[in-house]
N, C-alpha and C positions, 0 to 999 in steps of 0.2 A: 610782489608785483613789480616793485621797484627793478627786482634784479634780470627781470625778465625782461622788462623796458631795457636794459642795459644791456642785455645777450642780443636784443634786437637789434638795438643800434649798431652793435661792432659785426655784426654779419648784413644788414645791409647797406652801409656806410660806405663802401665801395662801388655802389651804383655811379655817382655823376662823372670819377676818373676814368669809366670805361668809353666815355666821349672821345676819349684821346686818340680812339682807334679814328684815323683821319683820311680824304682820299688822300693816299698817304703817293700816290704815282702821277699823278695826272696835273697838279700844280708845280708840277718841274718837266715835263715833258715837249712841252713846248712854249720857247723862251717869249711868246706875245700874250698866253693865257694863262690866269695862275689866281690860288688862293682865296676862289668864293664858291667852290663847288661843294665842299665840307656838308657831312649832315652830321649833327652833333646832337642826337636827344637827349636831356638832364642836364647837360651843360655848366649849368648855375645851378644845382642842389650842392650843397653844404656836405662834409665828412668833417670825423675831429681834427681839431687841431695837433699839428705833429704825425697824421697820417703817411705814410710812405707806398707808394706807386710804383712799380716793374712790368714791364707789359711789354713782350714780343709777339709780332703779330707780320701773316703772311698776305700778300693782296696778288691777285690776277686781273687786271684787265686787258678787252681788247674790244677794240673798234675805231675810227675813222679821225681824221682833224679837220674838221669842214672849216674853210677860208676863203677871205674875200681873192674874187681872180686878181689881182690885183698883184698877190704877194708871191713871190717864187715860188714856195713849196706847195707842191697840187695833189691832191688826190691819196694822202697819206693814210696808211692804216696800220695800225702800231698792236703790237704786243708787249707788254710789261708784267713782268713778276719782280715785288717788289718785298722785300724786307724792310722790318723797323723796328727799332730801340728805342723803347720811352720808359722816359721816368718824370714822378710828378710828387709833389708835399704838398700837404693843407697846412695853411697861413693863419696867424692871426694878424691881421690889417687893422689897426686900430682900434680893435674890438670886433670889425667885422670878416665872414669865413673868406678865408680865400685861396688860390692856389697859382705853385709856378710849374711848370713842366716843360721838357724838351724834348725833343723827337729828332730822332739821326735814321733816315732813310737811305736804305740800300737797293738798288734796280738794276737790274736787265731789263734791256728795251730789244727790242728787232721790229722791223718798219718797213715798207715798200713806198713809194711817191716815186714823183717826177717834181724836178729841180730845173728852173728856168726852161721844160720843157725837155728833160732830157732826165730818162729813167734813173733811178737812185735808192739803193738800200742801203740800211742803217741797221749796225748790231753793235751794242756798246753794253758795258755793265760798269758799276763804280757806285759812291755815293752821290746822291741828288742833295739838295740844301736843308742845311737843319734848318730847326726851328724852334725859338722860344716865346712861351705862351705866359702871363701875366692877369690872374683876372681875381675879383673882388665882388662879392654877394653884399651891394648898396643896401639890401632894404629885404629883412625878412628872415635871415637864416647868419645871425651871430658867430661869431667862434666861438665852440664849446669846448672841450676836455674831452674823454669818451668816458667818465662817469657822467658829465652834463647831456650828453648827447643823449642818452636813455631815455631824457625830461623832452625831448625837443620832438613839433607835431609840427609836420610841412603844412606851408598855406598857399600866401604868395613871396614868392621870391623873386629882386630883382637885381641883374647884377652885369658887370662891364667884363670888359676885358682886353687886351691888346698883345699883339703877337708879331713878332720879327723875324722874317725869313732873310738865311743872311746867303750872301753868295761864294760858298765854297764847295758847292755840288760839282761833278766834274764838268767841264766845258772845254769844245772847241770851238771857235769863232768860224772855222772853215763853214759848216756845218749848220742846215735848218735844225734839226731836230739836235737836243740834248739833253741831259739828265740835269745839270745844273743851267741856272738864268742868268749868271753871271750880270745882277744889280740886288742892294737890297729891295726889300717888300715889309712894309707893313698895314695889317690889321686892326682895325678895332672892330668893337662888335656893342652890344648895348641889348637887353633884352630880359624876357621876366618866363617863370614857371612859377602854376596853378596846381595845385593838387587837387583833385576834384574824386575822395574816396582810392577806390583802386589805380586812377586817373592820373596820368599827368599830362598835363598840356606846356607847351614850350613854342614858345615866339620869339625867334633872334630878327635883327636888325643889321646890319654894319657896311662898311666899305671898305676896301683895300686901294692902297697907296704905294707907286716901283719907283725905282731910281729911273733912272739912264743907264741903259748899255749901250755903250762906245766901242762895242768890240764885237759887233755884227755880220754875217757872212763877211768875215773882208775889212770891217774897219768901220762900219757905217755905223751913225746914231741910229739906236730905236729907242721910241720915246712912248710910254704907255700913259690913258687917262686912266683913271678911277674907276675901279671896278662895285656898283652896289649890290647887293642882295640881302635879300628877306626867304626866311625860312621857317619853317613849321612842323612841331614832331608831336606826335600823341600815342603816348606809349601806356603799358596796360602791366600793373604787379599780379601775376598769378599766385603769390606765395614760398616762400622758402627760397627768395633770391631769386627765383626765376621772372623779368621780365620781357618782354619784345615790345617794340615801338615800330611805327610807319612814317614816314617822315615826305617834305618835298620842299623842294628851295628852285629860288628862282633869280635870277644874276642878269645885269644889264650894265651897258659901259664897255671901257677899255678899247675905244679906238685907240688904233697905232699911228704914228708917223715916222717914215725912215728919213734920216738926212732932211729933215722938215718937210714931206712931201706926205699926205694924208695917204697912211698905206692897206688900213683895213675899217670894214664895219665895224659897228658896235654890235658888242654880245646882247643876246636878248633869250637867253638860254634857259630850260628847266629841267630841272632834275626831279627823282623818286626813288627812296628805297628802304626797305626796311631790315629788324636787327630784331634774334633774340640774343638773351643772358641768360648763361648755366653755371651754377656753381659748380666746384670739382671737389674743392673741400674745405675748410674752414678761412681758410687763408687763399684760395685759389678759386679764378672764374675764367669763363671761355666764353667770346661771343662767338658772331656767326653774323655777317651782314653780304646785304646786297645792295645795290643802286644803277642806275641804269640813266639812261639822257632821255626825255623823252616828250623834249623839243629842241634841235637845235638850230639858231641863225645861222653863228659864228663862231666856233672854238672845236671841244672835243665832245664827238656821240660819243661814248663809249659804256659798257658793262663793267661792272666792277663785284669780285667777290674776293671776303674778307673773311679771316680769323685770326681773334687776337689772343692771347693767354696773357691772364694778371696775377701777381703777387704782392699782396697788401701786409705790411707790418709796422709796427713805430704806435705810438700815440699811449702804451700799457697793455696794448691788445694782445 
């Protein structure tokens, strides 16, 4: 029985790193909205300790950037196919699980607007802003070994995290729309996962926090508030590593100000979309996600469809 608990554990111990698959286009695309649109189900479930993470993954979206009339860029509707590169380890934090991971985003954008009132297309490719991620399973899901991990029955887990978006994406200042935001970003988040049988339930928390960009169409400050969101995933084990989850998040905040002059609404935006997980083979999985806007104030409508390929090794496995 023992060893069976232990075959279980290293074949679904891979589940919470497949979070990583992020909107991986959409938090660089435009330099006023960024880094709360994320649906992340598992999040905070625990792998062994000394775990290793590889995960290439493709993304398409396209749909609209709704803005206050206020701000020069009007009426945009963007195409983006996006690449990305992540890699990610499981931590021991003191005794408890945890994990660091980075993401290096690749994009093609193409776009149509009108710019101060005067028609404007945009067709750029390059990299968009990495990013690294920091987070710690506070209460529930210890650092094990993947002999100990065999012994270990999910409950409640609650666990943090914080994430830095840095600005080395491509940017030009001429330019509304870009791949990179040229200011930092950072992330926290705070939230807990229920196992409830085949069940998991997932409630995040968090806010994001931007620098100043000083190098705005032209030279002008743009100055961002605080972006918060709350999110919600509930996703379902069918057995043998296969599961799917439905998810929806909800974000509000981030007026602008250019050159100190109040230049946009605050977001009050909702998202939805759901993901299954396929195993390929003992060491390899493949998602399959979708998300869609589906209410927006202030930022980006847009669709989003996702597949990501993971390669898990490290820990004895």
């Amino acid at each position: 029985m023992s060893r069976l608990r232990t075959l279980k554990a290293r074949t679904s111990s891979a589940r919470p790193v497949l979070a990583l698959m992020v909107s991986l286009a959409l938090a660089t695309t435009a330099p006023v909205r960024s880094a709360a649109q994320e649906l992340e189900p598992r999040s905070y479930s625990n792998a062994p300790v000394g775990f290793n993470f590889l995960l290439v993954g493709y993304t398409y979206s396209l749909g609209g950037l709704s803005v206050d009339p206020s701000e020069p860029l009007q009426g945009a509707q963007l195409r983006i196919h996006s690449g990305v590169l992540a890699y990610a380890r499981a931590l021991n934090v003191w005794g408890k699980s945890g994990k660091v991971d980075v993401v290096l985003p690749l994009l093609e954008l193409s776009g149509t607007g009108t710019v101060a009132g005067e028609p404007a297309e945009r067709r750029i490719s390059g990299f968009g802003d990495p990013r690294l991620r920091f987070s710690v399973n506070l209460y529930g899901a210890p650092a094990l070994s993947m002999k100990d991990f065999g012994q270990y029955q999910r409950d409640l887990v609650v666990g943090a995290s914080v994430q830095v978006y840095s600005p080395l994406g491509q940017y030009d200042p001429s330019k509304a729309i870009n791949l990179g935001t040229n200011r930092w970003a950072i992330k926290a988040d705070v939230g807990f996962s229920k196992a409830l049988k085949a069940f998991t339930l997932d409630v995040t928390t968090g806010a994001a926090f931007y620098g100043d960009n000083h190098d705005y169409l032209g030279g002008r400050s743009l100055v961002q508030s605080p972006v918060y969101a709350a999110q919600t995933n509930l996703s379902y084990d069918f057995g043998h590593d296969v599961w799917a989850a439905i998810g929806a998040t909800y974000y509000r905040g981030g007026r602008t100000t250019l050159n100190g002059d109040v230049n946009s609404s605050a977001l009050g935006n909702a998202r939805a979309g759901a993901e299954l997980v396929l195993p390929l083979s003992r060491r390899q999985s493949v998602k399959l996600a979708h998300s869609r806007g589906v209410y927006t104030r202030v930022g980006t409508a847009f669709s989003l469809f996702a597949i990501v390929w993971q390669y898990r090794w490290g820990a004895g496995y």
